[in-house]
C-alpha positions as CSV (number, residue, x, y, z in Angstrom):
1,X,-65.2,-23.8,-48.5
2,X,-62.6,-24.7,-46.0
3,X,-59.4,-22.3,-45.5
4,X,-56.0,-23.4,-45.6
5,X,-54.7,-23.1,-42.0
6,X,-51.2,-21.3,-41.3
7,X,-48.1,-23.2,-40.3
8,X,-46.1,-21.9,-37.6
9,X,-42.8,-22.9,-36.9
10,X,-40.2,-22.6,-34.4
11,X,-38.3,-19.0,-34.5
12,X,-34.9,-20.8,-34.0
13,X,-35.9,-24.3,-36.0
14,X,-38.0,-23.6,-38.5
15,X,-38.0,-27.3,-39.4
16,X,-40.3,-27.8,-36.4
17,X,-44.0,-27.1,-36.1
18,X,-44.9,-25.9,-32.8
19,X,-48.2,-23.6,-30.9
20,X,-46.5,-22.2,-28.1
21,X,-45.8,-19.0,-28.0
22,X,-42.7,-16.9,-25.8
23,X,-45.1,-15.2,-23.0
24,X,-42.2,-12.2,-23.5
25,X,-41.4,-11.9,-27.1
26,X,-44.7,-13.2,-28.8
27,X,-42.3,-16.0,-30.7
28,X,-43.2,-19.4,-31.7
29,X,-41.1,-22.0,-29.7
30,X,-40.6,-25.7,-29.9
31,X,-40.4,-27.9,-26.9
32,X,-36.3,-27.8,-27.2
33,X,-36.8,-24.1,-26.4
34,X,-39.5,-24.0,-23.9
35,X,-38.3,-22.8,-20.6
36,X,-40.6,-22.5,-18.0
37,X,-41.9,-19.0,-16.6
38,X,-43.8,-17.4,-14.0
39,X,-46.6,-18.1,-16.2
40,X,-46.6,-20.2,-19.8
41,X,-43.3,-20.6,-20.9
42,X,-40.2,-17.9,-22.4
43,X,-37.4,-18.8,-25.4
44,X,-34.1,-18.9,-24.1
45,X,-33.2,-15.3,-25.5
46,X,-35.8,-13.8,-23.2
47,X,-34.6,-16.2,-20.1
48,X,-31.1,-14.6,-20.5
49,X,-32.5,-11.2,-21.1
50,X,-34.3,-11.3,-17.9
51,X,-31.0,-12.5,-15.9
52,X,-29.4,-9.6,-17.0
53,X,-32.1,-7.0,-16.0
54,X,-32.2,-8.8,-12.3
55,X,-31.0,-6.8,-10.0
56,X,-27.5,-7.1,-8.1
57,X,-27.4,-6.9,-4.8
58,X,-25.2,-5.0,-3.5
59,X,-23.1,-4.5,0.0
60,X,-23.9,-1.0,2.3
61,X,-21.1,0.2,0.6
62,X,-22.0,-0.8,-3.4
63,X,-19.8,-4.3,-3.6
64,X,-21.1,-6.9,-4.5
65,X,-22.6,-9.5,-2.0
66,X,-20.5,-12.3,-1.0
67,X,-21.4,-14.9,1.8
68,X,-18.0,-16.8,1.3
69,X,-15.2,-14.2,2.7
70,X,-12.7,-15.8,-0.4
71,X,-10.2,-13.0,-0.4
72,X,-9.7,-13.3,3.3
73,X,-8.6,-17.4,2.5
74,X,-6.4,-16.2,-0.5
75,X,-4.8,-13.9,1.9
76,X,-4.1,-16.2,4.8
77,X,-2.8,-19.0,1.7
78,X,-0.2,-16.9,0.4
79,X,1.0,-15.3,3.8
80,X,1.1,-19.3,4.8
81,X,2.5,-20.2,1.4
82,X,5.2,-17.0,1.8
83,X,6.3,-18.3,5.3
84,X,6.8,-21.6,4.2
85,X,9.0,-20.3,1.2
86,X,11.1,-18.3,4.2
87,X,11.5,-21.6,6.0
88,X,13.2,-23.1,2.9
89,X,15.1,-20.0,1.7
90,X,15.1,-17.5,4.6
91,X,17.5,-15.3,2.5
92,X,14.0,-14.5,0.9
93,X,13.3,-12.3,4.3
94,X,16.0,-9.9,3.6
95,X,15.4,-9.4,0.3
96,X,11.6,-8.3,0.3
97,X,11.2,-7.0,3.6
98,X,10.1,-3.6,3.8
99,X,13.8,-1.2,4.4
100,X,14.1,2.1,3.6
101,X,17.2,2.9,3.4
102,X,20.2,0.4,4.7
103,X,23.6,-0.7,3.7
104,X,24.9,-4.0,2.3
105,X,28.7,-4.5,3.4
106,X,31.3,-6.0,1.3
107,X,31.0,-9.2,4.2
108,X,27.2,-9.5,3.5
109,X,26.1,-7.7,6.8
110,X,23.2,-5.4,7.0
111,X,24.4,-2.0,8.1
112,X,22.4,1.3,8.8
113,X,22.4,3.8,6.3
114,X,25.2,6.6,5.8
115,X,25.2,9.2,2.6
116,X,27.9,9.2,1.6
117,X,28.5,5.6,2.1
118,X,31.8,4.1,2.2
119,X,33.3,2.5,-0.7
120,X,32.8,-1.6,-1.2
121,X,29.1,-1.0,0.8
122,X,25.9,-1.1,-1.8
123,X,22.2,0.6,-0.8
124,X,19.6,-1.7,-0.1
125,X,15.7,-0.8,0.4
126,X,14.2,1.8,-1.2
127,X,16.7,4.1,-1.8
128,X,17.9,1.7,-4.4
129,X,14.8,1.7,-6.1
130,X,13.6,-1.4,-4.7
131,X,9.7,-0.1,-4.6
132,X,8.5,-3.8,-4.4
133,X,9.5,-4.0,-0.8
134,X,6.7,-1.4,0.1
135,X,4.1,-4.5,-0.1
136,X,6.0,-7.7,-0.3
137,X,6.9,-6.9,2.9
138,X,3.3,-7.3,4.6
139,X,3.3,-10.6,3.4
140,X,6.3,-11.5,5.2
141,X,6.8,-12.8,9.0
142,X,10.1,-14.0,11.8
143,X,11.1,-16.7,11.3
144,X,10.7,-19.0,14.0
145,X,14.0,-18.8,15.8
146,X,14.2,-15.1,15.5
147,X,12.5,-11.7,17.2
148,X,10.5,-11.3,19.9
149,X,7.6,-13.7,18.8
150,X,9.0,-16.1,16.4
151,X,6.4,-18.8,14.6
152,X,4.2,-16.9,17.5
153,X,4.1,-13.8,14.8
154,X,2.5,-15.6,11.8
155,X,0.3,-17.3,14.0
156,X,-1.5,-14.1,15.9
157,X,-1.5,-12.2,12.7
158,X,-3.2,-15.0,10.8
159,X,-5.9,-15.8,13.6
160,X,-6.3,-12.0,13.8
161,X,-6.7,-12.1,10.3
162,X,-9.1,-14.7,10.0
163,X,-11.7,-13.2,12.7
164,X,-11.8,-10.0,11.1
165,X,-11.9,-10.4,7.2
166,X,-14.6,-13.0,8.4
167,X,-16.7,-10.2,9.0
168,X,-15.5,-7.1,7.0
169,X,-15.3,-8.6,3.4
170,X,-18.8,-9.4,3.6
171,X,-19.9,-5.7,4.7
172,X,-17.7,-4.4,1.9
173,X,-17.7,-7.1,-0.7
174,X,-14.3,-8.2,-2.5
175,X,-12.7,-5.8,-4.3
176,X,-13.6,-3.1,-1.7
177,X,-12.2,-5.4,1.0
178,X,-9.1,-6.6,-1.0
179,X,-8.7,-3.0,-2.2
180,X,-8.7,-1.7,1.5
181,X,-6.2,-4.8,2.8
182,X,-3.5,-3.6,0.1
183,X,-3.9,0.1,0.9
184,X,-3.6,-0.2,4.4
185,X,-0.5,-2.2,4.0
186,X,0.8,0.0,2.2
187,X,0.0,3.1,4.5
188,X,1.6,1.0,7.0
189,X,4.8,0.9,4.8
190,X,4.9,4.4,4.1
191,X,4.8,5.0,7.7
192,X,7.9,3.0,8.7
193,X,9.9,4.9,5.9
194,X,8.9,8.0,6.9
195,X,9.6,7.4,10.7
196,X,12.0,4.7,10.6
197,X,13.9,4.4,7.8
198,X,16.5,1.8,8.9
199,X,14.0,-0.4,10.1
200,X,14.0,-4.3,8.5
201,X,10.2,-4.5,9.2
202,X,7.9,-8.0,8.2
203,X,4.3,-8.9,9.0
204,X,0.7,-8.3,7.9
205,X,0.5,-6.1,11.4
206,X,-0.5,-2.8,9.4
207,X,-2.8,-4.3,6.8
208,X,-4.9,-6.2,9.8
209,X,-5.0,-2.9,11.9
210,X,-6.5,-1.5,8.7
211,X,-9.3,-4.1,8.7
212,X,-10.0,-3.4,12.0
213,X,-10.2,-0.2,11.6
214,X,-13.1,-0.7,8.8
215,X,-14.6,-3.4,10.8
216,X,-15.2,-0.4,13.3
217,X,-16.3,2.1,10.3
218,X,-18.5,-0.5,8.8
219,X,-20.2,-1.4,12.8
220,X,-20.9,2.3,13.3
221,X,-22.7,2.7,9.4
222,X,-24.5,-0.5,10.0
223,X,-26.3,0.5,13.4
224,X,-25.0,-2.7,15.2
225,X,-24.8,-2.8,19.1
226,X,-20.8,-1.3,19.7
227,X,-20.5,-2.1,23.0
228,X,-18.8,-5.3,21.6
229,X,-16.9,-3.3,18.4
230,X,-15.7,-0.8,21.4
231,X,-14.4,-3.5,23.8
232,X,-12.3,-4.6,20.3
233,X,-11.0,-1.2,19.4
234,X,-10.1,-0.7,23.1
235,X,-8.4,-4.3,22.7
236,X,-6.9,-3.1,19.3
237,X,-5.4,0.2,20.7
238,X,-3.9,-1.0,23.8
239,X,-1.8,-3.5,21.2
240,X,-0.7,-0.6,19.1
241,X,0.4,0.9,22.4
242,X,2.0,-2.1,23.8
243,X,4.0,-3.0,19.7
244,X,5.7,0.7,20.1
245,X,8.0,-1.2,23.0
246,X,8.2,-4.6,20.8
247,X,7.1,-4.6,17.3
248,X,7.0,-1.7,14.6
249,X,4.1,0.7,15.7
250,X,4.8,2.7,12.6
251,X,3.6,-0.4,10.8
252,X,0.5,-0.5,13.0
253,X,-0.6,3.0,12.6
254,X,0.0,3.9,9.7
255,X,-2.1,0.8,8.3
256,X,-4.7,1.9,11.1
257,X,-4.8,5.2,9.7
258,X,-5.2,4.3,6.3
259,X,-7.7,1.6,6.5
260,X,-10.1,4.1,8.6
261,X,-9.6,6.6,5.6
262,X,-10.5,4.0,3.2
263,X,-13.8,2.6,5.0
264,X,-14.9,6.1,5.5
265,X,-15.4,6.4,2.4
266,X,-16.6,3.3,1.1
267,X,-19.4,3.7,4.2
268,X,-20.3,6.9,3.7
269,X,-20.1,8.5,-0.1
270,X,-23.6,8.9,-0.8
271,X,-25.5,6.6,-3.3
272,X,-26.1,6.8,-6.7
273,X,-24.4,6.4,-10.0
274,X,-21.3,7.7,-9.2
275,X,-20.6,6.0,-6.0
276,X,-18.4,3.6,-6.9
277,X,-16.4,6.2,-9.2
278,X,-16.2,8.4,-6.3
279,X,-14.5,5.1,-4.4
280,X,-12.2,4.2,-6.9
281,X,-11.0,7.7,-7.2
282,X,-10.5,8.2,-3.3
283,X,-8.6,4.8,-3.3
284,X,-6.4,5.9,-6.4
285,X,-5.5,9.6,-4.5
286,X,-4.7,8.1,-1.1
287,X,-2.2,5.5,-3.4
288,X,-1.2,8.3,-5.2
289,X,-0.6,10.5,-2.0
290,X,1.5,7.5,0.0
291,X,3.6,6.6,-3.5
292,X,4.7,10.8,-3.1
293,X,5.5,10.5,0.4
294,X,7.4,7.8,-0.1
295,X,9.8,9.1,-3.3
296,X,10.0,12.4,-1.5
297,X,11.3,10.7,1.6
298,X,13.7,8.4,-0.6
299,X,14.9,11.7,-2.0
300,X,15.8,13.1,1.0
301,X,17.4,10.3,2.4
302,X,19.8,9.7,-1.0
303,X,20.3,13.6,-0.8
304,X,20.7,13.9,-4.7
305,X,16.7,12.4,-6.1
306,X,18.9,9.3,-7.0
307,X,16.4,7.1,-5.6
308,X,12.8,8.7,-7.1
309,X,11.8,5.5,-9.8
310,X,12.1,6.1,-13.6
């Protein structure tokens, strides 16, 4: 007598009659849900499964690996973008540069801070709460007809720039590379105010000596031959020298300082599970250390706390 043989059906059409089994799962599929494997074929449940469970790679310092530097083009974009804006309304300069503390006059001059000021005067900068200016202004630059480099400022800064995030957001991956860029401008900030107060100060200056200073970081954890990375620290130093007689060296440093704190410890906190904790924690404290500096200093200067944010 002959036996009745079983049907089998598609796990996700039953409708359809099918043989072929998920090499992963054991499941009946139809040709619609065939996708082919290593060997026989998988359903697509078990295709997406095993996409997830694929490893990431991962940067020396836990980012994620990215051959297209993308954050280094936004950058450049909106610093070309910015400057553009300036050319059209240059008022745009004075209002987000980085100042500390300064004086608006009742004729619309700049003047350098006094507390007391004099009646009909206003504050300007940080000191009247303007926080904002403590990263807008890195993404500022002269004007063409003004300062010692003019259109010449934008330019350097944005080859510089382009060179280096070239080959640091790739070692670091983006966020770690975007998230040392913005700290290291704002070290470079921080700086200025606690130096030079009065100072009207525009440029990407700090945050590129930053990059620098991780592309040196990021050479020496790597192993790569640094008789080249030396030449381009040496290079890098003699500039900061050279901006204390021409440009804001507060700017430079303090961005140098703060970029070398960050890529220390992207390069070297150890791996593991709580690597990139550890990371995100060190970048929050060092934000969290220059945003105290900064309303302590704006204290100081406004004599009464008047200019600590609420």
């Amino acid at each position: 007598m002959d036996s009745e043989s079983t049907v089998t059906t598609c796990y996700r059409h039953p409708e359809v009659e099918c043989h072929v089994r998920c090499t992963r799962c054991e499941r009946y599929i139809c040709p619609d849900c065939m996708r082919e494997a290593a060997v026989g074929f998988q359903c697509p449940e078990c295709v997406r499964e095993g996409a997830r469970s694929v490893r990431q790679s991962r940067t020396v310092v836990g980012g994620r690996v990215s051959a297209v530097p993308v954050v280094t083009y936004v950058l450049i974009a909106v610093n070309v973008l910015v400057y553009l804006a300036e050319l059209v309304r240059p008022e745009i300069v004075d209002r987000f540069a980085m100042v500390g503390a300064g004086l608006l006059g009742p004729d619309g001059e700049h003047y350098l801070w006094v507390d007391p000021y004099p009646a009909g005067f206003s504050p300007e900068g940080l000191v009247d709460g303007e926080w904002y200016r403590l990263l807008t202004g890195a993404f500022l630059h002269l004007p063409p007809t003004e300062g010692t480099f003019g259109i010449a400022h934008i330019v350097m800064n944005m080859l510089a720039l382009w060179n280096l995030g070239r080959l640091v957001e790739p070692m670091l991956g983006r966020v770690h590379y975007l998230a040392l860029y913005l700290l290291s401008a704002l070290g470079g900030s921080v700086l200025v105010l606690l130096i030079a107060p009065e100072d009207a100060v525009v440029g990407a200056s700090g945050a590129i000596f930053g990059v620098g200073a991780a592309y040196y970081v990021m050479a020496r954890r790597v192993g790569v031959d640094m008789r080249q990375v030396n030449r381009f620290m040496t290079g890098l130093l003699l500039w900061l020298v050279i901006s204390a007689v021409v440009t804001s060296w507060e700017g430079h440093l303090g961005g140098l300082l703060a970029g070398g704190a960050v890529a220390l410890v992207f390069a070297y906190v150890p791996r593991g599970s709580r690597r990139l904790l550890i990371q995100a924690g060190a970048c929050v404290a060092l934000a969290v250390v220059l945003t105290v500096a900064a309303v302590i200093k704006v204290s100081e200067l406004t004599g009464t706390g008047g200019g600590i944010p609420h």
